[in-house]
Backbone bond lengths (Angstrom), bond angles and torsions (degrees), N, CA, C in turn:
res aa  C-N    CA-C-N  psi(-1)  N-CA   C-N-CA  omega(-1)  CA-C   N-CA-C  phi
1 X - - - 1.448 - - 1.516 109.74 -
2 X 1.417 114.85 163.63 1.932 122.75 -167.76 1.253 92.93 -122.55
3 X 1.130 95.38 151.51 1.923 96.06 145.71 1.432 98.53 -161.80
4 X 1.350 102.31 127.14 1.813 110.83 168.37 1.512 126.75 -134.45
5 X 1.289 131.60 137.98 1.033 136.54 -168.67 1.266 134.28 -158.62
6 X 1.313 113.50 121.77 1.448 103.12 176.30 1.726 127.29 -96.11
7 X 0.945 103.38 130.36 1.727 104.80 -168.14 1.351 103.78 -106.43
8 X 1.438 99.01 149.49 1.840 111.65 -177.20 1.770 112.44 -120.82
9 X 1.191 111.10 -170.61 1.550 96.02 179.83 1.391 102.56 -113.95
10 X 1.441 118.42 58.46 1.573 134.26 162.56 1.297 110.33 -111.77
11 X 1.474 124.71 -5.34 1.418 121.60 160.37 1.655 122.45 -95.51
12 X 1.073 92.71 134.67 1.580 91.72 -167.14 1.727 118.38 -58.65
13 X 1.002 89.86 -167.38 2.074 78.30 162.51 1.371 110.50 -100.53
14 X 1.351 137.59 -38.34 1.542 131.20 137.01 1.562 108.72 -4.79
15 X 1.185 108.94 -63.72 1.360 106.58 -147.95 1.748 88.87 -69.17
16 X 1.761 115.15 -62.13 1.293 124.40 -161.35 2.055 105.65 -45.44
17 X 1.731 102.86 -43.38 1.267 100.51 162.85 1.854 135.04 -53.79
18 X 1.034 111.26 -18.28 1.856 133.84 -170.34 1.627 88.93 -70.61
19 X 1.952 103.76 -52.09 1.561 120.52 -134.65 1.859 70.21 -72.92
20 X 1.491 104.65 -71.31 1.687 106.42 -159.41 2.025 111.33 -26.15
21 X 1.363 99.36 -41.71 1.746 101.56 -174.32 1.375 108.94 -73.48
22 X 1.101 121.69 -21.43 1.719 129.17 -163.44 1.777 84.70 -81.38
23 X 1.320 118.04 -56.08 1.323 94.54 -160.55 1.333 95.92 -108.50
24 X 1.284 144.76 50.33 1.550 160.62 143.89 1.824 84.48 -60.32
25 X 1.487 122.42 -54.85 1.290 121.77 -139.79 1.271 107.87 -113.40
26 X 1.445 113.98 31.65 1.800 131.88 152.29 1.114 110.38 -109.95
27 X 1.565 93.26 77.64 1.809 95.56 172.65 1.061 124.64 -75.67
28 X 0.892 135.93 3.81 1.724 157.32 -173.03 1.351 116.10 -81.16
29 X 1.301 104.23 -33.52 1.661 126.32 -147.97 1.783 94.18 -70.51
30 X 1.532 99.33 142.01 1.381 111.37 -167.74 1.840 108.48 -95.41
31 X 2.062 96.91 -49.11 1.264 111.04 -164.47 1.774 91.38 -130.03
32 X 1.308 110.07 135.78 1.347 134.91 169.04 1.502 102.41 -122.72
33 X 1.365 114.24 131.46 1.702 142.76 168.63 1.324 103.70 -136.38
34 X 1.551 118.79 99.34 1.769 137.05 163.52 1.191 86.99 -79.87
35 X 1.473 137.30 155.34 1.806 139.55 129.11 1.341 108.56 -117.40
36 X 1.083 142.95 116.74 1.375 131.37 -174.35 1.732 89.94 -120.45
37 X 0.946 117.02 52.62 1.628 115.32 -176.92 1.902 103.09 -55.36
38 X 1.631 106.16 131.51 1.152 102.16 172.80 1.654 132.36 57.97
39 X 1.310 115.32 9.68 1.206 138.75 -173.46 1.540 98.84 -75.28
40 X 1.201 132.31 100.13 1.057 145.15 134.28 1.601 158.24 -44.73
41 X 1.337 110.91 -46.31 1.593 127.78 -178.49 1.206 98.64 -86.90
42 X 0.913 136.33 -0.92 2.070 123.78 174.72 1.894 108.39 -71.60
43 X 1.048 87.33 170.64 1.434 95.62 176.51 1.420 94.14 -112.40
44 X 1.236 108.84 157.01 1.636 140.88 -161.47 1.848 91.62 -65.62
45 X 1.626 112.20 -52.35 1.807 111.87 166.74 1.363 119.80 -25.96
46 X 1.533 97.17 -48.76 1.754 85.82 -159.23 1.270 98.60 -88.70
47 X 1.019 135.10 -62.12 1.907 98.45 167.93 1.043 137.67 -13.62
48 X 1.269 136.83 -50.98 1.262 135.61 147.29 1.633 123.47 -43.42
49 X 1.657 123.38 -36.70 1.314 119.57 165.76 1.770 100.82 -74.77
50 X 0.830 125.96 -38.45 1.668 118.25 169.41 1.219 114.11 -21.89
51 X 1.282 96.35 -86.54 2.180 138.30 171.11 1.816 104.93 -15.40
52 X 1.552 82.24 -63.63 1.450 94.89 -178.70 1.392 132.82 -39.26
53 X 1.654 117.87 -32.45 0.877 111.55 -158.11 1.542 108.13 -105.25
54 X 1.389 115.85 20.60 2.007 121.16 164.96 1.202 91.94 -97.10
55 X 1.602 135.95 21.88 1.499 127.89 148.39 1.316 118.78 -77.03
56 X 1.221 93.98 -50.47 1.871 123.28 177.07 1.575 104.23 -47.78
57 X 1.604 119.12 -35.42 1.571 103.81 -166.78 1.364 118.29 -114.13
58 X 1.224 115.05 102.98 0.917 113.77 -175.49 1.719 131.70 -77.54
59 X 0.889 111.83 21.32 1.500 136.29 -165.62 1.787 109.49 -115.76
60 X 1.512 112.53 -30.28 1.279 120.17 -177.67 1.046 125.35 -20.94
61 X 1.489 162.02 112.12 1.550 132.15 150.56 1.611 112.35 -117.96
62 X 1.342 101.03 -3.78 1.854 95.37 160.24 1.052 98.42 -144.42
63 X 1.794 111.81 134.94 1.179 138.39 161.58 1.303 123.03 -115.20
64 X 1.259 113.82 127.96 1.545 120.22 163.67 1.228 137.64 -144.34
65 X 1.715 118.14 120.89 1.303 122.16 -153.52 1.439 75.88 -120.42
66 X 1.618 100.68 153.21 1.642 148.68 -156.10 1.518 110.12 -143.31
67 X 1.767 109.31 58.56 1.935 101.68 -178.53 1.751 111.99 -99.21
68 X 1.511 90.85 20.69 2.033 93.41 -173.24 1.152 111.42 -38.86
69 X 1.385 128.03 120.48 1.426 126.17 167.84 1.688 113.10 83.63
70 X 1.192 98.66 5.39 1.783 99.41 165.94 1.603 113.07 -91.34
71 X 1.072 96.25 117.10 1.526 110.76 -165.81 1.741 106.18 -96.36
72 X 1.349 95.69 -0.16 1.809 81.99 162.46 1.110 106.43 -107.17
73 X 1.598 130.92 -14.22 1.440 122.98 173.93 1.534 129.21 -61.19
74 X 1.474 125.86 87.96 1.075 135.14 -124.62 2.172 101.52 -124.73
75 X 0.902 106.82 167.46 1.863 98.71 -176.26 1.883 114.17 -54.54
76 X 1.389 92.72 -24.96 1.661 84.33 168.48 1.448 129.04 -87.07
77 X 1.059 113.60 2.46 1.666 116.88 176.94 1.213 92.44 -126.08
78 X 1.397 137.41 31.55 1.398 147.31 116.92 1.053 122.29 -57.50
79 X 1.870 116.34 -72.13 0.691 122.13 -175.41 1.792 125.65 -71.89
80 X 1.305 89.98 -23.84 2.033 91.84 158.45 1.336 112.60 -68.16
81 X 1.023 129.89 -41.68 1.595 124.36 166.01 1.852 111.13 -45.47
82 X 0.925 103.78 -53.80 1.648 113.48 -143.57 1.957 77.68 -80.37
83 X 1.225 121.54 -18.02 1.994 108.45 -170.41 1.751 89.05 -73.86
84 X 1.495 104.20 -27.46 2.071 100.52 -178.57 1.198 108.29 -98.19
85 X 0.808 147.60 -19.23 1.574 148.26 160.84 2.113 115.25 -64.34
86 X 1.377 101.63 -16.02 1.982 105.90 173.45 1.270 68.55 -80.17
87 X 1.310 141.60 -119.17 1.578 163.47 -71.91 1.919 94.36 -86.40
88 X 1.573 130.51 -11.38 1.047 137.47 179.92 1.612 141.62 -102.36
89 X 1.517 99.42 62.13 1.360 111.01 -134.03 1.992 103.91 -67.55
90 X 1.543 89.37 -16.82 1.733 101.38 176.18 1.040 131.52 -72.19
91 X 1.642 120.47 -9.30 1.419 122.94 147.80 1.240 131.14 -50.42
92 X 1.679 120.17 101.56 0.684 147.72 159.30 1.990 127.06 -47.17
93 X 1.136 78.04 -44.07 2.253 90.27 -167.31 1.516 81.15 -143.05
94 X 1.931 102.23 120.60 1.695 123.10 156.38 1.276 101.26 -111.05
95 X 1.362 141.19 134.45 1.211 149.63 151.92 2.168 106.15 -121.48
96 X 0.983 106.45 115.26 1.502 109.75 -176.84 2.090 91.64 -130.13
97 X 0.842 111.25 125.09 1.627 123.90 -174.53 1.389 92.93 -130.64
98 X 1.478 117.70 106.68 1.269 131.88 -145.56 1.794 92.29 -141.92
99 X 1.413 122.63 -1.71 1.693 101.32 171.83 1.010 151.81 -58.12
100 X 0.972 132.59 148.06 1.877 117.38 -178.53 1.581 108.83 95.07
101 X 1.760 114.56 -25.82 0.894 126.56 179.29 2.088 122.97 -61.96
102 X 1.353 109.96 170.33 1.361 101.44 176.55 1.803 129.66 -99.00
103 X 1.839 91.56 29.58 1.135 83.41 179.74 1.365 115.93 -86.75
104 X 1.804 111.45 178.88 1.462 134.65 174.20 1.188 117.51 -147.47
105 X 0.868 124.04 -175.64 1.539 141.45 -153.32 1.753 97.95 -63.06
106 X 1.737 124.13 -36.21 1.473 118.13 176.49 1.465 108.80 -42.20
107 X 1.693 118.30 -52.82 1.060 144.43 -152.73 1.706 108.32 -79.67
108 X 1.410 117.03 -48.77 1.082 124.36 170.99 2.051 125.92 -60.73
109 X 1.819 94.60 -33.06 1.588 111.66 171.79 1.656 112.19 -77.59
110 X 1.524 106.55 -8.32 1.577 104.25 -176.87 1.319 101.16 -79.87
111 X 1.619 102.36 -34.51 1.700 106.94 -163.86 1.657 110.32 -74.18
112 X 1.531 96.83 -42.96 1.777 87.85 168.16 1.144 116.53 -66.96
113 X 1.263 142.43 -28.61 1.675 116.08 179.35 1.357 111.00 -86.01
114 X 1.126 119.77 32.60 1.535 116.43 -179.19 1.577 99.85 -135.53
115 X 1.688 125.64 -17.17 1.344 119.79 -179.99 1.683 97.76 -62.05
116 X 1.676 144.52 -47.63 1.027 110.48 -138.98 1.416 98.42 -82.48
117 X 0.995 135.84 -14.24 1.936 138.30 165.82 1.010 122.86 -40.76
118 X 1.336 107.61 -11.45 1.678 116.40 -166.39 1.966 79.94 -124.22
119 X 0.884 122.39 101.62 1.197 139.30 -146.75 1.677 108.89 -117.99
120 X 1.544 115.96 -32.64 1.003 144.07 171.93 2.115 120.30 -89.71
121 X 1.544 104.74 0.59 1.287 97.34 168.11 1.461 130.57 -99.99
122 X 1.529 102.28 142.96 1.612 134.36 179.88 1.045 121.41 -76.42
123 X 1.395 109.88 -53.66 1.653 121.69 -173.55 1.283 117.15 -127.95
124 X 1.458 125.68 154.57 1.766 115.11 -125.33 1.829 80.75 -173.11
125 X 1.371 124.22 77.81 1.641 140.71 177.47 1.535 85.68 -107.97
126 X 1.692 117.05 116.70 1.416 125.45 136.30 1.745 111.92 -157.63
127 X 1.893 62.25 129.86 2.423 74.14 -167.72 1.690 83.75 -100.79
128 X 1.283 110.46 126.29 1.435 113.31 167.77 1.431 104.11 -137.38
129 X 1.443 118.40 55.12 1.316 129.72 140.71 1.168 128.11 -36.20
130 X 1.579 121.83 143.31 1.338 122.58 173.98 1.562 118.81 42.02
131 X 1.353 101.16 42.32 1.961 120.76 157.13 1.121 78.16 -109.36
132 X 1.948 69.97 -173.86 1.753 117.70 -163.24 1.354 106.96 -109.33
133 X 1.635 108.74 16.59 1.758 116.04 169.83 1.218 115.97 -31.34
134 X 1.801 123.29 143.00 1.309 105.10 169.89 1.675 90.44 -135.87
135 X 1.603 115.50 171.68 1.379 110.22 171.42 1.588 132.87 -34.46
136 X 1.425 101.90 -13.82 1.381 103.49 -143.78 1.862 84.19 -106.65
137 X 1.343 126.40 -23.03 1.395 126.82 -176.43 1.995 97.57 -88.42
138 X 1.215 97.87 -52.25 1.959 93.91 173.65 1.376 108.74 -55.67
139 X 1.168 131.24 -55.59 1.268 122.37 -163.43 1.680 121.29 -71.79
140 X 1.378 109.91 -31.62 1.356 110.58 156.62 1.819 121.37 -61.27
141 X 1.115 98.96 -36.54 1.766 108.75 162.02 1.962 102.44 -51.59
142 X 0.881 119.51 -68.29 1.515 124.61 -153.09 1.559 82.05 -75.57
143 X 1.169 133.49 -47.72 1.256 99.39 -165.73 1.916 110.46 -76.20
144 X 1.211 122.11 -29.02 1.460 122.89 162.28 1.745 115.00 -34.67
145 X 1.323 110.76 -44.71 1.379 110.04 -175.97 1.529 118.55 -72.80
146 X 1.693 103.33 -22.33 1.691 90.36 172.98 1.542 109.22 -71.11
147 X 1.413 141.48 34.15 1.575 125.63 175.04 1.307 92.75 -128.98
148 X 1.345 129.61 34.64 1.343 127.75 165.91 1.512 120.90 -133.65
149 X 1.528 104.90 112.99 1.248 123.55 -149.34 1.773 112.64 -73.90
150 X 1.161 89.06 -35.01 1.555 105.75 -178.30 1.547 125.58 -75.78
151 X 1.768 120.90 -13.13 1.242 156.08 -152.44 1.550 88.79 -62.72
152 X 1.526 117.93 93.90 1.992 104.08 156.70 1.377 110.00 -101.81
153 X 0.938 128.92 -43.54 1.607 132.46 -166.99 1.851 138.27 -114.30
154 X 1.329 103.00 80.36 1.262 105.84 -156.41 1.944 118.89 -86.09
155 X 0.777 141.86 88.31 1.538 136.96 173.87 1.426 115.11 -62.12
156 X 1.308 137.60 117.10 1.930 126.16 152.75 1.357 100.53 -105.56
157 X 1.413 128.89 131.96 1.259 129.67 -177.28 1.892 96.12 -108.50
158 X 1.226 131.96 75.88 1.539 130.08 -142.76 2.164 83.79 -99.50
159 X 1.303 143.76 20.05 1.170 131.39 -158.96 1.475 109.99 -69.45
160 X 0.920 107.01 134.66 1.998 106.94 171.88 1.411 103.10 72.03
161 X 1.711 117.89 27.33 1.784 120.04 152.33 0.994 128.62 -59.34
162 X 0.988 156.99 19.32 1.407 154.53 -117.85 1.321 127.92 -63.35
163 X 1.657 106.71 -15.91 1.226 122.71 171.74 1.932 129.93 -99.42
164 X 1.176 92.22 38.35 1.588 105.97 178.93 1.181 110.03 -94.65
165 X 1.042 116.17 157.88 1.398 119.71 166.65 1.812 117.07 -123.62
166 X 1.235 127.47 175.49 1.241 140.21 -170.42 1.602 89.59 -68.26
167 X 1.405 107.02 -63.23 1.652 102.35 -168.90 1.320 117.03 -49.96
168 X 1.466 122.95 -30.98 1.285 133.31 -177.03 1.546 103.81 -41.62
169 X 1.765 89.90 -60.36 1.367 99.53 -150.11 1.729 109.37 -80.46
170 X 1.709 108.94 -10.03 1.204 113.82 172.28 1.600 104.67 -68.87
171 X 1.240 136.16 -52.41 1.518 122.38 159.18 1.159 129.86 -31.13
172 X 1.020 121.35 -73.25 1.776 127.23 163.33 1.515 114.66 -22.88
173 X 1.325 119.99 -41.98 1.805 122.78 -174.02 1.954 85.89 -98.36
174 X 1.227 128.53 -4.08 1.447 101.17 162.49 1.496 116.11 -113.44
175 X 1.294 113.83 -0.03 1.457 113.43 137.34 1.506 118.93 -61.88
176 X 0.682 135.24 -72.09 1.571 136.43 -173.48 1.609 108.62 -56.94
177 X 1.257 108.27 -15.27 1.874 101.81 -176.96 1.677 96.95 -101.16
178 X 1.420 139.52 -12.55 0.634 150.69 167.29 1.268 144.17 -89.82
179 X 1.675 108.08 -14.41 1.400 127.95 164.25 1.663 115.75 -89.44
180 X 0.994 114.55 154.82 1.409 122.57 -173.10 1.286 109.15 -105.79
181 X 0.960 111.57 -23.96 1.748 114.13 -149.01 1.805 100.04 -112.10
182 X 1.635 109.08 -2.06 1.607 103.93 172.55 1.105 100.10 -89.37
183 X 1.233 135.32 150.01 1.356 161.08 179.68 1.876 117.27 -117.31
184 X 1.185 88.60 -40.14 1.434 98.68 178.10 1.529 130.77 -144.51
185 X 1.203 124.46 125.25 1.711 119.75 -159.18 1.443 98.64 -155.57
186 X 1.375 96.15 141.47 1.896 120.08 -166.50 1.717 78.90 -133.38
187 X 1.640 94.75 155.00 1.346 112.33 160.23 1.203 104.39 -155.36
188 X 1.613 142.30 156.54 1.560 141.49 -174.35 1.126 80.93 -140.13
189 X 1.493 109.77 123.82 1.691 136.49 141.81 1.079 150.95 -91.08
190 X 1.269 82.24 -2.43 2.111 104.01 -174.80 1.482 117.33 -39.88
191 X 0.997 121.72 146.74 1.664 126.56 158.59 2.013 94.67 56.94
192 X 0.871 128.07 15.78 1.276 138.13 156.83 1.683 100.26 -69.56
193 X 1.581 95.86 155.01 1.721 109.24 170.36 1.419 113.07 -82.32
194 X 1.461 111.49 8.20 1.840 121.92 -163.53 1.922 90.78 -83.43
């Protein structure tokens, strides 16, 4: 089963709370797509009731959340995501497009210790443009991804980081020269100090 959707900030938080329980109770469900692009008027909660509910499914193997430009989506409704995202080793395809957003390096270290649980992923989409990333949240990321065996296709969309450094990014190209099993890898540097 699918479910995809794009949400605007004409639903209330009532409403966004209704949506989280409605699909708490598609346990079946294979593929989930949230986009809340630019979504604003929520409260910082319901993200977290969002998050919550790739606990609920145990069936998941592609997920994809859409918080570009949600400025309450912050390292703790990261890191509530990322405690249900270890325990789901059948995810196959993560795409989380998280720019504009307020995460940092807390948020980014939740997500690496929870990638190798997911044990079974291929494809690896996160644009975390225009955060407050620093070497020290990417590089714990890249090194999380070498314990995943199955890993072909990796994207970092890192644009408007400002806090990278060369060395950073010299790791990142010796992950990828060093893995066997990627096939395919994007990186965005734009408007970076690189």
């Amino acid at each position: 089963e699918y479910m995809g959707l794009c949400l605007s900030n004409s639903i209330s938080n009532t409403g966004y709370q209704r949506l989280a329980e409605s699909i708490r109770t598609l346990d079946s469900l294979n593929v989930l797509s949230l986009d809340f692009l630019g979504v604003t008027q929520v409260s910082a909660g319901v993200f977290w009731r969002i998050v919550d509910v790739v606990g609920c499914l145990p069936y998941l193997t592609d997920v994809t959340f859409g918080f570009g430009e949600c400025r309450l989506f912050k390292d703790r409704a990261l890191t509530r995501l990322a405690s249900h995202l270890s325990s789901r080793r059948f995810i196959s395809n993560l795409q989380l497009h998280l720019w504009g957003t307020q995460i940092g390096d807390e948020g980014i270290q939740s997500l690496a210790k929870a990638i190798p649980g997911m044990s079974q992923l291929t494809r690896l989409i996160l644009t975390l443009g225009d955060t407050s990333i620093t070497d020290i949240g990417l590089l714990d990321l890249v090194d999380s991804l070498r314990s995943l065996e199955h890993l072909s296709h990796v994207y970092l969309g890192l644009s408007g980081c400002r806090a990278l450094s060369d060395a950073c990014v010299e790791k990142i190209w010796d992950f990828v020269a060093s893995n066997d099993t990627v096939k395919g890898f994007g990186i965005n540097l734009q408007r970076t100090k690189l």
